[in-house]
N, C-alpha and C positions, 0 to 999 in steps of 0.2 A: 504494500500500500504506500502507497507517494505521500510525503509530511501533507500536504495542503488533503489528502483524504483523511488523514489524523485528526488534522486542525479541525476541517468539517465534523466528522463526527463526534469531537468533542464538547464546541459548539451544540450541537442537537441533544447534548443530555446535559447541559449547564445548566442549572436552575436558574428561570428569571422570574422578574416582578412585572403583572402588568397590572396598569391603572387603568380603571374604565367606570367614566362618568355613565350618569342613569342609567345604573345595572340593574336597578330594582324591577325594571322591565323592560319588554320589547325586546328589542336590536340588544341593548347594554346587557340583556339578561341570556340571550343565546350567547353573543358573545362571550362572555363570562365564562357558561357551559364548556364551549370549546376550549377555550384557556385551561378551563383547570383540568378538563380532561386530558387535555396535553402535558398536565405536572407542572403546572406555570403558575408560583403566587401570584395573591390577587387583593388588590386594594379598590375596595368596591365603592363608589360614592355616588348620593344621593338625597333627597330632599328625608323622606321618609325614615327614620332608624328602625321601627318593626320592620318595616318590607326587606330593608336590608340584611336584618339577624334573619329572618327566613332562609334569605335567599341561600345566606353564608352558612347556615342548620343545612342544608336543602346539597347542598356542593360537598361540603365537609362528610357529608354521610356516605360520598359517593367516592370520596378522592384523596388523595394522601397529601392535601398542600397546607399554605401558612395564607388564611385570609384576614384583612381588618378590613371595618369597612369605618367610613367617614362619614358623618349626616351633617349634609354644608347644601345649601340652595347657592349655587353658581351663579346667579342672574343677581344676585345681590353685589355692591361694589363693594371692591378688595375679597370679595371674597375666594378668586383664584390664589391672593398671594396667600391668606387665610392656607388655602389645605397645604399650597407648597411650601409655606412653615411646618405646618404639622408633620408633612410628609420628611421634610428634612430633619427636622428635631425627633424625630422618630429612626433615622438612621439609614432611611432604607431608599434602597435604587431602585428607581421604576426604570426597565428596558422597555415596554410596550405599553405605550400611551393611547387609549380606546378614548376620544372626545365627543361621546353621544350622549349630552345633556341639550335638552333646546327643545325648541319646538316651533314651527312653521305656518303658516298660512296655506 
């Protein structure tokens, strides 16, 4: 196997961290699904704190990862830099940034 096939492969069983806004449902909520079934921690965040211990009871039952989740309304100001404090005073490295909070016309 060629070093750059090592590299890869190694790569594919690193644990990472993914973030993903409005996980409590929809789109943030499959996502998620997929995430952790791949063994990818997960920092769950959303307006609601019950929806989200559900959701994180609900993955946890199914998956060997490390979730927290964050109860923050995004559309509020500062409150982006709000969770990227937390997220940093917490220690931890998001590799996979999921930004599905919002909502449209």
């Amino acid at each position: 196997m060629s070093s750059y096939g090592r590299i890869a492969t190694a790569e594919r069983h690193q644990k990472r961290t993914a973030l993903i806004t409005g996980a409590s449902g929809g789109i943030g909520l499959e996502l998620a699904r997929l995430l952790a079934s791949d063994g990818n921690d997960l920092v769950l965040v959303g307006r609601n704190q019950e929806r989200l211990e559900r959701v994180k009871a609900d993955l946890l039952s199914q998956n060997q990862i490390s979730i927290r989740c964050e109860t923050i309304d995004l559309s509020e100001p500062g409150a982006a830099y709000q969770l990227w404090s937390v997220i940093g005073s917490a220690g931890l490295r998001i590799d996979i940034l999921i930004n599905n909070a919002g909502f449209g016309f």
